[in-house]
C-alpha distance (Angstrom), angle and dihedral (degrees) to the residues before:
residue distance angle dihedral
X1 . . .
X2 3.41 . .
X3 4.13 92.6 .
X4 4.04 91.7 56.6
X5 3.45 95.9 44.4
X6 3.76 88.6 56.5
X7 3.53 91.6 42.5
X8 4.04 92.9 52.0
X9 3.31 86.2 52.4
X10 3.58 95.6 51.5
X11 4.07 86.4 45.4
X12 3.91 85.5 58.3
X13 3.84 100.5 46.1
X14 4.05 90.0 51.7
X15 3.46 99.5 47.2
X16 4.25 80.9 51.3
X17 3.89 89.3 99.4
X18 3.99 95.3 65.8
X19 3.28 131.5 61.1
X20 3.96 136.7 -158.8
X21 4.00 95.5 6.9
X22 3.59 114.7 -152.5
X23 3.66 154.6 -81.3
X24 3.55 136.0 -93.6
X25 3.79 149.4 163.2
X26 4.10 105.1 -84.0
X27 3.89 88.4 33.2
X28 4.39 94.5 51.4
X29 3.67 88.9 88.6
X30 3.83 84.7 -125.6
X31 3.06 93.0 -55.9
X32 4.12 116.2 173.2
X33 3.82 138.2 -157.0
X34 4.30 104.4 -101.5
X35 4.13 95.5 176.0
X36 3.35 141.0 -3.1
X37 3.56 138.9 168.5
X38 4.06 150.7 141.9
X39 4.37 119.4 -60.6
X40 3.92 89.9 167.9
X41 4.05 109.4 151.9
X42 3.80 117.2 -119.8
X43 3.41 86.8 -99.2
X44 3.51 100.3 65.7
X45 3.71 113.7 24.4
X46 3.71 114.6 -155.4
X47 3.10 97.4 4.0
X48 4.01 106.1 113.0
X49 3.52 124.4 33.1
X50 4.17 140.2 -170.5
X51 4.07 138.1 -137.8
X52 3.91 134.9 175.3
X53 2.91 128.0 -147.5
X54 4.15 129.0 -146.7
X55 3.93 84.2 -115.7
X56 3.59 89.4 59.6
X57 3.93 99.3 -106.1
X58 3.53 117.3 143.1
X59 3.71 114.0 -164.5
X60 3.74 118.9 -167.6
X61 4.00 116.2 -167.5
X62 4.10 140.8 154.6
X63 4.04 131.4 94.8
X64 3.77 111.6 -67.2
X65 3.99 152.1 11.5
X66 3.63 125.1 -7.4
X67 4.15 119.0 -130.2
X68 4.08 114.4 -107.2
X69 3.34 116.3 -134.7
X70 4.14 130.7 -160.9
X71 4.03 85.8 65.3
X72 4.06 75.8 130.4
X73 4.03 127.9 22.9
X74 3.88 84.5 -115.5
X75 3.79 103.9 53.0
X76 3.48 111.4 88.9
X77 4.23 134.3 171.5
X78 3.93 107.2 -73.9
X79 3.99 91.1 -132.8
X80 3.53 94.6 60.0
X81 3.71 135.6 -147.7
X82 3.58 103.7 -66.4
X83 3.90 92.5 82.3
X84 3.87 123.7 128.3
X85 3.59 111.6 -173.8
X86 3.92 126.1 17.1
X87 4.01 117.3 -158.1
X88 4.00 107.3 -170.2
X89 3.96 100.8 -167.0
X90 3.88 132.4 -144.2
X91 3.72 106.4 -70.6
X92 3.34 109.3 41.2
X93 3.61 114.5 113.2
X94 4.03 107.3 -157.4
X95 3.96 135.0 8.2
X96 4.40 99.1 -127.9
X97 4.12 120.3 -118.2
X98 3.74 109.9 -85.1
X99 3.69 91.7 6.9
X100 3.75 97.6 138.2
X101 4.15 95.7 20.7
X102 3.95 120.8 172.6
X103 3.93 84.0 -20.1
X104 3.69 85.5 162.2
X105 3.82 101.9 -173.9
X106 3.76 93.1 48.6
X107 4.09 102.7 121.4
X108 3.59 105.6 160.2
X109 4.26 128.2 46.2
X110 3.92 124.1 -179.9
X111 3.51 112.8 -178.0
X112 4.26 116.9 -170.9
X113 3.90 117.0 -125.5
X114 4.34 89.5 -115.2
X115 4.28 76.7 69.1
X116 4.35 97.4 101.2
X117 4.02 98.7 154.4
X118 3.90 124.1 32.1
X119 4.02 104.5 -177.3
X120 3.99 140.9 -136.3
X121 3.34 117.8 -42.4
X122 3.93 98.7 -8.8
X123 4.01 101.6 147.7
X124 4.27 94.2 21.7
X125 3.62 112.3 140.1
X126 4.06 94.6 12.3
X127 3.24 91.3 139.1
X128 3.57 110.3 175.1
X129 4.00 85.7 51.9
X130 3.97 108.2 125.9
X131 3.88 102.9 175.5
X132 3.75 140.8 -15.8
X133 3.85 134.6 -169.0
X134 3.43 108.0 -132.2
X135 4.42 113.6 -145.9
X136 3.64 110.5 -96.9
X137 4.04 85.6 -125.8
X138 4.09 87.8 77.8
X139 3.65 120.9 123.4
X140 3.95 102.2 164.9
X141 3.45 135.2 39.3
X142 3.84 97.5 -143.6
X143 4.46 134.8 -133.1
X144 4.05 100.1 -64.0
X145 3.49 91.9 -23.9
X146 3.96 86.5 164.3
X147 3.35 100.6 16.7
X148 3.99 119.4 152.8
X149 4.31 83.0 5.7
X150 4.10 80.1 146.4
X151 4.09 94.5 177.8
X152 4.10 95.1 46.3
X153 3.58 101.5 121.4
X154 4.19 111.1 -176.9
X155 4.26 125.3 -2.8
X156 3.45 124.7 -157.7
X157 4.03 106.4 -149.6
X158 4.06 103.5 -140.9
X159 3.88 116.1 -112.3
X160 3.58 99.6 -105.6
X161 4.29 97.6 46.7
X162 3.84 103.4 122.9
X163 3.94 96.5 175.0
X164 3.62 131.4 29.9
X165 4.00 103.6 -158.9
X166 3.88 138.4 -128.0
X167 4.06 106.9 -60.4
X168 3.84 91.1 -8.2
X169 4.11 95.5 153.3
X170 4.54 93.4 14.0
X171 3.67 111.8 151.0
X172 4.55 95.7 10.7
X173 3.98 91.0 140.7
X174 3.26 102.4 -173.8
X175 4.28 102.2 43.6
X176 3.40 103.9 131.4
X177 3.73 97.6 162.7
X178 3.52 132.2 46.3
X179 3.98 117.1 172.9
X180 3.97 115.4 -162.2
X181 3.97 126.6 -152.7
X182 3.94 122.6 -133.8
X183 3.67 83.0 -114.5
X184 3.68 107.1 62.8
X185 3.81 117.4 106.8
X186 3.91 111.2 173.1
X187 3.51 135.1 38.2
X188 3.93 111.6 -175.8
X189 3.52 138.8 -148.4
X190 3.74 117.5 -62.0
X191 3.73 94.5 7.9
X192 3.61 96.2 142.3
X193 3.57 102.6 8.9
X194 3.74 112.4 154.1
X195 3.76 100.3 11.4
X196 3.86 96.1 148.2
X197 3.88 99.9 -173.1
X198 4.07 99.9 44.6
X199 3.43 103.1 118.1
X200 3.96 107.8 179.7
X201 3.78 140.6 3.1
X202 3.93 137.2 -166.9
X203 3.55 113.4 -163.7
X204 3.67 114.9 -149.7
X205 3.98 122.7 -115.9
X206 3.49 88.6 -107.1
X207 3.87 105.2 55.1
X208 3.46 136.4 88.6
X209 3.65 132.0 -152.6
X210 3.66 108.5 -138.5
X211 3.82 127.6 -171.7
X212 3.72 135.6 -4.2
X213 4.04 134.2 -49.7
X214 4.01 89.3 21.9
X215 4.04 80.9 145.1
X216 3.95 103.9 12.2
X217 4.01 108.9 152.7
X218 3.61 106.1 4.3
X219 3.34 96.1 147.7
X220 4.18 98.1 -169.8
X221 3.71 94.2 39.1
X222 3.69 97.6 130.0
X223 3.65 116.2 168.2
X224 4.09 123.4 5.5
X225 3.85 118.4 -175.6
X226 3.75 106.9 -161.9
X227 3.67 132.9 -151.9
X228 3.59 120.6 -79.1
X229 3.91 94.5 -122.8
X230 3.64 93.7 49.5
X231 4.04 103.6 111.2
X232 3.90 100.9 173.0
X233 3.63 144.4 48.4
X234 3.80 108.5 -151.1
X235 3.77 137.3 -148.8
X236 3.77 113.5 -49.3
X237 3.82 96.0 -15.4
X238 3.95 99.1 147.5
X239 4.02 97.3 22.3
X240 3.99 106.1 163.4
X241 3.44 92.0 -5.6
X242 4.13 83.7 146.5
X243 3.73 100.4 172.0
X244 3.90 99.0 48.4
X245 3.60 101.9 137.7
X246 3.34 105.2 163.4
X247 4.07 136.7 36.7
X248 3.85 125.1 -169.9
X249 3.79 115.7 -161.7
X250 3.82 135.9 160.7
X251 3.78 140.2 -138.4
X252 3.66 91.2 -90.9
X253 4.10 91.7 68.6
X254 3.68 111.8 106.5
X255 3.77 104.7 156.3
X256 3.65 146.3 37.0
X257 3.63 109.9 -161.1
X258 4.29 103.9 -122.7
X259 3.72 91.6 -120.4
X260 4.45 92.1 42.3
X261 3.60 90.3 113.7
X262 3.85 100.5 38.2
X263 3.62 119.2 -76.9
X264 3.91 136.5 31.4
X265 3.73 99.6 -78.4
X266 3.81 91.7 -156.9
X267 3.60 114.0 104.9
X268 4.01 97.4 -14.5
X269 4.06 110.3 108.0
X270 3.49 127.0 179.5
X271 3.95 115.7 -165.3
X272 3.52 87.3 -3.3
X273 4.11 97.1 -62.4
X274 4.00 126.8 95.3
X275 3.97 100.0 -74.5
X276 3.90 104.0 -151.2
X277 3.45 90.5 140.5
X278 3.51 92.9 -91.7
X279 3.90 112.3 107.6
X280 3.74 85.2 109.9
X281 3.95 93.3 69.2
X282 3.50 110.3 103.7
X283 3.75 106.2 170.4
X284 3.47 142.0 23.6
X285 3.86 122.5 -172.0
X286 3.35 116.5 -149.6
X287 3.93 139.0 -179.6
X288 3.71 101.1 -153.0
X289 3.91 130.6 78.6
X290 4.16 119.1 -106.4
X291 3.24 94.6 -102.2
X292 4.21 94.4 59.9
X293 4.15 77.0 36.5
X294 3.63 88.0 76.4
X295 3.54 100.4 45.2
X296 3.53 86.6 69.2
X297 4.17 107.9 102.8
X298 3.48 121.7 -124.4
X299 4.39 86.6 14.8
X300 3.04 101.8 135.3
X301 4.02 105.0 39.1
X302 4.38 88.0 47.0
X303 3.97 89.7 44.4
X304 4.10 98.9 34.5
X305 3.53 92.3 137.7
X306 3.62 120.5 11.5
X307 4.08 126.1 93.4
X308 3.35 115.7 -96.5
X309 3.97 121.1 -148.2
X310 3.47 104.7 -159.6
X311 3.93 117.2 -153.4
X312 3.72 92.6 14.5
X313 3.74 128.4 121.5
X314 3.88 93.6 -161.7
X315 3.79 96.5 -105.7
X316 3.50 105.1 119.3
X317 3.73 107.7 67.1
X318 3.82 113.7 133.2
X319 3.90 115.6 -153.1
X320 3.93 139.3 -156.1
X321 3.56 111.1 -148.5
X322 3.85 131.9 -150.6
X323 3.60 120.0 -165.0
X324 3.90 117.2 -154.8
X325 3.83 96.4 -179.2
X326 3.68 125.5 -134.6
X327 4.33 124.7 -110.6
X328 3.30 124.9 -140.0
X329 3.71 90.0 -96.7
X330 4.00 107.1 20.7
X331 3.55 130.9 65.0
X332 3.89 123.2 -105.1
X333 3.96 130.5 -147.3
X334 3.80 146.8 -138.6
X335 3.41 118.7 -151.4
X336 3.89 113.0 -164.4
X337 3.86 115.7 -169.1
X338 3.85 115.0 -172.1
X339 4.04 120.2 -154.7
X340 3.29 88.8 -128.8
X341 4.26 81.7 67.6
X342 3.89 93.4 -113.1
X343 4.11 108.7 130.6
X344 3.59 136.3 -176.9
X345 3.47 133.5 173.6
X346 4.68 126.4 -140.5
X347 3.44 116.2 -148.4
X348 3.89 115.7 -134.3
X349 4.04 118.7 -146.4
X350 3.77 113.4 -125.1
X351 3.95 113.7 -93.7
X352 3.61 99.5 -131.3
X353 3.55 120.9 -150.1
X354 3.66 126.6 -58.2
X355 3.56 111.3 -145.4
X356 3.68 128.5 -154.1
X357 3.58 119.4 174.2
X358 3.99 86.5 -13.3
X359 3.68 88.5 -64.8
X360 4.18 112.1 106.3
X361 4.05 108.8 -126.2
X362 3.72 86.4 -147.2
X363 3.85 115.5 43.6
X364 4.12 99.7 10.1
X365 3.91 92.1 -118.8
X366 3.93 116.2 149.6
X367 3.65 127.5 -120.1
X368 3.81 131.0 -151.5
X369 3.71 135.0 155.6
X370 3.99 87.0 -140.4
X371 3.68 84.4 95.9
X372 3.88 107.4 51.1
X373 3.85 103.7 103.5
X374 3.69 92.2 -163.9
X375 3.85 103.1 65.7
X376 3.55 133.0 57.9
X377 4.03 141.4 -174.3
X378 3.32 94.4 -101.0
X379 3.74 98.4 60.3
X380 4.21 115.0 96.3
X381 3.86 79.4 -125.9
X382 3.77 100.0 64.5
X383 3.66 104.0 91.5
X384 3.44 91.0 43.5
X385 3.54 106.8 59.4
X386 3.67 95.7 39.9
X387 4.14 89.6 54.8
X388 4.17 80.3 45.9
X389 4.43 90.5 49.0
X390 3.56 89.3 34.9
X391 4.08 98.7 52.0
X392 3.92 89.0 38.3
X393 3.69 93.6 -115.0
X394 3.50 83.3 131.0
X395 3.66 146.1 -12.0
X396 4.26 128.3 -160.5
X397 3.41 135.3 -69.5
X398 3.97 90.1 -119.5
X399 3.82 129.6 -1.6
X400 3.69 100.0 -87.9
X401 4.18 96.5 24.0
X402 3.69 124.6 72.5
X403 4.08 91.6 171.6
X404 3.79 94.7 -144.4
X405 4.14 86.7 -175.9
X406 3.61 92.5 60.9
X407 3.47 125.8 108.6
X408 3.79 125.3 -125.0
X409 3.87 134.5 -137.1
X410 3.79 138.1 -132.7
X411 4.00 82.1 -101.5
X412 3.27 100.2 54.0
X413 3.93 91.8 44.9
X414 4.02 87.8 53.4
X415 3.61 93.3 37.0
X416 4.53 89.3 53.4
X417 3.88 93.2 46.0
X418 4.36 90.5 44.0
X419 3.63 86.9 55.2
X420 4.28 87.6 53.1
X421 3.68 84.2 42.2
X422 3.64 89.6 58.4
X423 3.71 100.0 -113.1
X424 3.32 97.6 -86.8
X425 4.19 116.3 -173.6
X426 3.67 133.6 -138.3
X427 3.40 140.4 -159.9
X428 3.35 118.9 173.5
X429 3.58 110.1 119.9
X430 3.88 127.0 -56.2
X431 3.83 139.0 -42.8
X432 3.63 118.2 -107.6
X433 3.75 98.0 -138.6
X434 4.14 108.3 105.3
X435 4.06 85.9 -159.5
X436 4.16 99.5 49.6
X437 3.91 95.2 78.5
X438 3.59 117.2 -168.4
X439 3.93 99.7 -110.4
X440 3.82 91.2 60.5
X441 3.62 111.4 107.2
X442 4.02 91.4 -135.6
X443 3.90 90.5 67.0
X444 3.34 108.4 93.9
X445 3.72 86.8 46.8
X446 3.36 96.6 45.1
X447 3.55 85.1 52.3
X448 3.98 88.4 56.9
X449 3.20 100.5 64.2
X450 3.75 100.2 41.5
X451 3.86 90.9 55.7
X452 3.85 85.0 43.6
X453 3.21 93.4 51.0
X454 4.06 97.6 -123.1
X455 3.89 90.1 128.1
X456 3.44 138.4 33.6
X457 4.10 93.4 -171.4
X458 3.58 114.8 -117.5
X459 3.75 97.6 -81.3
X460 4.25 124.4 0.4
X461 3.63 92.6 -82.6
X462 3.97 111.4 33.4
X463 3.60 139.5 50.4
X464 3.85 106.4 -171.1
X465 3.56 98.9 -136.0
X466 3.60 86.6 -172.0
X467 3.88 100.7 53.2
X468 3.19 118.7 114.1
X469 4.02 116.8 -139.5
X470 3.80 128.5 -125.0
X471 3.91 133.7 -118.9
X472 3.96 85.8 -117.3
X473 3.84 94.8 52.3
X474 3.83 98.2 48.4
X475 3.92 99.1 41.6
X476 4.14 78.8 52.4
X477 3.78 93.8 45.9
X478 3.71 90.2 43.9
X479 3.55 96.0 47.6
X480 4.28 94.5 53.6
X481 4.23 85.5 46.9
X482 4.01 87.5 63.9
X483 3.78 83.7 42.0
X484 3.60 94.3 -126.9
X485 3.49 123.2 -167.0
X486 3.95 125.7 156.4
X487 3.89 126.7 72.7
X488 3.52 114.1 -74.3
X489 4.55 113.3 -159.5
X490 3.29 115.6 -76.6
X491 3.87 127.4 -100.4
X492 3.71 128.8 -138.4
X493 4.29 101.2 -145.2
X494 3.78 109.3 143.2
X495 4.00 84.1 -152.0
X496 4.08 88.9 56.1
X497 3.52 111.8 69.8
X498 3.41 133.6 -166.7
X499 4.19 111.9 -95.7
X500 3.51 96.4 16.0
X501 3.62 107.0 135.7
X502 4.16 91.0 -109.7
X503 3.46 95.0 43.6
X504 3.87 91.1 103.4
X505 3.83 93.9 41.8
X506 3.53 95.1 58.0
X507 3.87 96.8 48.2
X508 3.79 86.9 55.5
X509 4.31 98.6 45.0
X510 4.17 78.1 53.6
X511 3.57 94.9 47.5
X512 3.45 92.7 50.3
X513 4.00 107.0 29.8
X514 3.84 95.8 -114.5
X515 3.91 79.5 132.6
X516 3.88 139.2 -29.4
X517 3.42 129.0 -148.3
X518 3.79 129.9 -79.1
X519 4.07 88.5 -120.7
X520 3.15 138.1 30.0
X521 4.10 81.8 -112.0
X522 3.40 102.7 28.6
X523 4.13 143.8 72.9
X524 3.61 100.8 -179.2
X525 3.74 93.4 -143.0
X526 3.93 97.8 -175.3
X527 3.72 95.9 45.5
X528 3.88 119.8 116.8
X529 4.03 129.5 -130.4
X530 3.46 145.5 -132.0
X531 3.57 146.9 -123.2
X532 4.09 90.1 -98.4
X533 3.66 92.7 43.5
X534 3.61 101.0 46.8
X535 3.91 93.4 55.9
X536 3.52 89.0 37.5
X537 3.61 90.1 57.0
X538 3.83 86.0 51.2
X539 3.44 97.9 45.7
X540 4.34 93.2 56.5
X541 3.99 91.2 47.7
X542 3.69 96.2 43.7
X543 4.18 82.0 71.9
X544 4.15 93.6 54.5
């Protein structure tokens, strides 16, 4: 007994680098093909095609470019706006303008790495869209690409994006994290106009901010260190930005725009002092001496009132922190407090409850699956997710919903094998990961399995807490935890080929039932998974 539980265990930590594992044909829920039909580009006719599922899961595949659609205010998508999930597989060269617009129950987007162009306005007006991992392939950030994407919480921009376009991220209310590669150079008008909850930026060297109301009415936005090239401040690029605290500039900056802060500063006065919206600025950082200070035009109307440290790059703040820890079902706080008298304050996410043996370890509440309204016994999920609930690998999404049809992240994933793992803590140093912050709750675990060696990240610097993880990567991951090594039988999926690097993996999850395909011809290698599947998944290899 002892041996298998160690070896579950083991089979849990492995499979740690992945995240939602895939779909297949006993785990669909029955699910059956409603529509389907051809989205080829112009350029190559027949050559990409569509189907929908009664889940709501639209998978696109074939060999080349996808049509765009919105050419004319009557041509819309041909799958609708009804759609849940979107799987764009291996292949398939571009997602098409407007191809998934104000598709406001769409939750869950995996894009293949062959994807090197998404266009205008693909993802505007999803709505109930809460993160995406954008293909590595990426080099622009496309005209309101995720514009009015209200429940899109953090975006990492891939390492090759060199522009980010005109109203690319207008109207995402709840961004609160934006992370920016070495190789961006332009940022646009309106890029992230109206992002309420983004609270600070660093622009890298590279990048220029070009245009007006790059920033306009983001209310948190408290400090923003820009490039060192930039050398303006255009029209209306921080209006009613009310908590900026804190500007970074560089020797290079020779002009802030007379309207930069909001409105023209010349000859309106509010309380007696230049209005321009910018009372509120209490610092600026900057490189140069005073003297090449006051070269700068419009200085001293922009800057009226905040302290200026001259020949400073911003770097060498020292804070006192003040935790307020998080509950298992309220929010906790950081409050940071400079000498220098700037303050902020991190939100921390709610730690849920950690069930073991249906009994939470930190509050005493029970746990049961009696009360999830959307499962049922006769579902091939229902063992699993009560062994999952019961062992406190994971827990609902409400008290009565365990959303078996939604997809997981790379956090969660981390977060459900930590919790096997004991949730061990470290504190030896810093993660490397730019986009796994310190208040998220998946940190520490996160932090597990780099110092275990379980993940690598998906490049040196990021983790993409929000990625979701394919059927291919988790049967592979899976297979290594049990430390397989001979030859399993063959398969015969035209989508698996020979030599791929999961080739092996998914000849052993067949041999062994971990997970089947989703046809009688076909693995689906880049599709994503769900809640059910994932601790399904778990559930079969914890018996190997």
């Amino acid at each position: 007994m002892t041996k298998r539980i160690a070896s579950f265990i083991l089979v849990l930590i492995l499979a740690l680098g992945l995240l939602p594992f895939g779909a297949l044909a006993d785990e669909t829920g029955g699910a059956e093909i409603i529509a389907s039909g051809d989205c080829s580009s112009q350029l190559n006719p027949d050559s990409v095609s569509w189907k929908l599922d009664s889940n709501g899961l639209l998978t696109i595949s074939g060999k080349g470019y996808m049509n765009h659609y919105g050419l004319s205010l009557s041509e819309t998508a041909p799958w609708g706006t009804d759609i849940k999930s979107v799987v764009v597989e291996s292949g398939v060269l571009d997602v098409g303008a407007r191809s998934f617009y104000h598709c406001d129950k769409l939750t869950s987007v995996t894009l293949s790495e062959s994807v090197d162009g998404i266009g205008n306005s693909a993802f505007e007006g999803c709505t109930s869209l809460r993160s995406i991992d954008l293909p590595d392939s990426l080099e622009y950030i496309c005209d309101s690409l995720f514009k009015g994407c209200t429940a899109l919480e953090s975006v990492v921009i891939p390492e090759k994006v060199i522009e980010i376009r005109e109203q690319a991220f207008e109207g995402c209310t709840n961004l609160t994290e934006v992370y920016f590669p070495d190789s961006l150079k332009y940022i646009k008008t309106g890029a992230f106009e109206d992002c309420h909850k983004l609270k600070s930026v660093t622009i890298p060297d590279n990048a220029w901010m070009s245009g007006s109301y790059i920033f306009a009415r983001c209310y948190s936005l408290e400090s923003v260190k820009l490039s060192t090239k930039q050398g303006t401040i255009g029209d209306n690029t921080f209006l009613d930005c009310t908590n900026l605290k804190s500007l970074t500039i560089g020797k290079k900056f020779i002009s802030a725009d007379s309207f930069a802060f909001g409105m023209d500063i010349n000859g309106i006065y509010y309380n007696g002092t230049p209005y321009a919206n910018v009372p509120y600025l209490n610092d600026v950082y900057y490189a140069g001496s005073p003297t090449e200070w006051k070269n700068i035009e419009h200085c001293k109307e922009n800057f009226h009132l905040a302290r200026v440290h001259y020949n400073d790059t911003g770097s060498n703040h020292k804070y006192t922190d003040t935790i307020y820890p998080a509950s298992c079902t309220s929010t906790g706080r950081i409050e940071h407090v400079c000498t220098c008298g700037i303050k902020y304050t991190e939100y921390l996410c709610e730690l849920g409850h950690e069930f073991v043996a249906n009994v939470c370890v930190r509050c005493g509440a029970s746990a049961s699956t009696d009360g999830f309204t959307d499962i049922s016994s006769d579902k091939y999920y229902f063992d699993a997710i009560n062994w999952a609930v019961g062992s406190g690998i994971t827990l609902g999404t409400t008290e009565s919903t365990f959303s078996p049809n939604d997809v997981c992240t790379r956090a969660q994933i981390v977060t459900f094998l930590w919790r096997a793992a004991g949730r061990p803590v470290y504190n030896d140093g810093v993660l490397q990961f730019v986009d796994v912050p310190q208040s998220a709750y998946y940190y520490n675990a996160v932090k597990w399995a780099e110092r275990n060696n379980i993940t690598e990240g998906t490049d040196s610097t990021h983790f993409s807490p929000n990625a979701t993880c394919t059927r291919a990567q988790i049967v592979t991951l899976l297979m290594r935890a049990n430390r397989f090594t001979d030859d399993a039988p063959k398969v015969d999926f035209v989508d698996v080929t020979d030599g791929s690097y999961y080739y092996k993996a998914v000849c052993w999850a067949t041999k062994y039932g971990v997970t089947l395909g989703t046809d009688a011809t076909h693995f689906s290698p880049n599709a994503g998974c769900t809640r059910a599947q994932v601790v399904t998944f778990l559930y079969r290899a914890k018996d190997l």
